[in-house]
N, C-alpha and C positions, 0 to 999 in steps of 0.2 A: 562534541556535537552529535556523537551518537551517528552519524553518515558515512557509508559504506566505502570502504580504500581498502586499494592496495599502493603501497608506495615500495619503489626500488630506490636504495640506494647505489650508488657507482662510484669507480673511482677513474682516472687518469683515461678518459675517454676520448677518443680519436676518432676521425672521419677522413675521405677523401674531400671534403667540403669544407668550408672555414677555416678558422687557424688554429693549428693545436699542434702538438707534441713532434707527431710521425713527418708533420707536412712540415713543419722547422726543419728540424732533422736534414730531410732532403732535401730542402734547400741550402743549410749550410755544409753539409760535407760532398754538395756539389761546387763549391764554390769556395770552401777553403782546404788548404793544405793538413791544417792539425785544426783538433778541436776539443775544449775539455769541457767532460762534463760529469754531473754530478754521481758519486757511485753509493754516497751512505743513504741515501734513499731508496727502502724496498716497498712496489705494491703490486697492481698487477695493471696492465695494458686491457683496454677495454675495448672494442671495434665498436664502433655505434650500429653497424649493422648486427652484430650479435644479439646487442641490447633490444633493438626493432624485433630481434626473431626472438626472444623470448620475451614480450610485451603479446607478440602475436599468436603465440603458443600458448600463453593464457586466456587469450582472446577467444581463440577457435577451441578450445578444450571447456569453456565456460564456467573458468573457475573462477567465477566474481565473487562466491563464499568464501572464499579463504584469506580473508581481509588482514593486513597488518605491516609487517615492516621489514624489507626482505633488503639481503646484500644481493648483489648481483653486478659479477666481476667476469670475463674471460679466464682459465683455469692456468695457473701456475703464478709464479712469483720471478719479479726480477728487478735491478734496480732500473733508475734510469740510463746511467751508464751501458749497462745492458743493453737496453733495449735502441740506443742508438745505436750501438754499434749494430745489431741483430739491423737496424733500418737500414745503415751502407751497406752493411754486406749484400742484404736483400737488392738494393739500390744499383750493386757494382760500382757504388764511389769508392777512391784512393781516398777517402782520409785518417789521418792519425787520430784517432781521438783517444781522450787521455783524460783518465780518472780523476775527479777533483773531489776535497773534501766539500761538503757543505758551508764553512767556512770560508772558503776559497772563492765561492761562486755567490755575485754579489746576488740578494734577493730583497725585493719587496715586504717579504711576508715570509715567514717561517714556518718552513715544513715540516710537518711529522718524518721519522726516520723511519719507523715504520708502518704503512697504514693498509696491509692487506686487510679484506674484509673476508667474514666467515661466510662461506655460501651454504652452508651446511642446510639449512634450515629454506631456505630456497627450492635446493636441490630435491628433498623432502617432501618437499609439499607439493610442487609445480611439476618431478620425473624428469626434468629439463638440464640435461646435462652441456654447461659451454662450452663452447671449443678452446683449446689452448692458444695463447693469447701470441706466439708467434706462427700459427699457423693462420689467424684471423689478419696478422700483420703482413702475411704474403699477401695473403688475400685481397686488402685493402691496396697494396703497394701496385698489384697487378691491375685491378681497376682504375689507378690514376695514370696507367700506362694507358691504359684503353681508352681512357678519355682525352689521353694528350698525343693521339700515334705514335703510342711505344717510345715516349720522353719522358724522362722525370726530372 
């Protein structure tokens, strides 16, 4: 169409709002003893405020010329497994939680095993470097303390 974009892609993206990943997480290993979950799945944790701050970094830098098709992930790799436990720990829940094959863990829909995406080219163009994707997860975790008087 010849019309000016920029399009981000993302991946396994989380918020203190609606329902996703992190906010499961702490709900269930508030509230169960063990929990498994999936570990042959690797990508990367995304903060939605991360994504907001670099949306706004291109915003306020005025770079509506560099039009096309960007990844745009939080920085490192882990699986899900991972990254719930990285949620209790952060959370200070007791649960066991316990690696499952993808097989194991009934699904919907079928997941890639592995679906990190390349920022390289992001990185590049935009000088916008993200934060690693459990230090965004404290981050996020700490906010839904603050919006619930320090409960999760």
């Amino acid at each position: 169409s010849g019309c000016r974009h920029i399009i981000l892609r993302t991946a396994w993206l989380y918020s203190r709002w609606g329902k996703n990943f992190l906010k499961t997480m702490l709900r269930l290993t508030a509230e169960r003893d063990t929990l498994g979950v999936v570990f042959d799945q690797v990508g990367t944790p995304t903060y939605a405020g991360d994504l907001a701050d670099a949306v706004g970094w291109i915003i306020d830098g005025g770079m509506y010329d560099r039009q096309g098709i960007y990844h745009f992930t939080d920085e490192g790799v882990c699986s899900w497994y991972d990254f719930a436990v990285a949620i209790a720990r952060a959370a200070g829940h007791d649960c066991d939680i316990r690696p499952l094959h993808s097989d194991e863990y009934p699904a919907k829909v079928r997941r890639p095993s592995y679906s990190v995406l390349d920022k390289s080219k992001f990185r590049s163009t935009f000088g916008f470097r993200p934060p690693y994707w459990a230090d965004s997860m404290i981050k996020c975790i700490n906010l839904l303390k603050t919006d619930n008087n320090g409960q999760l």
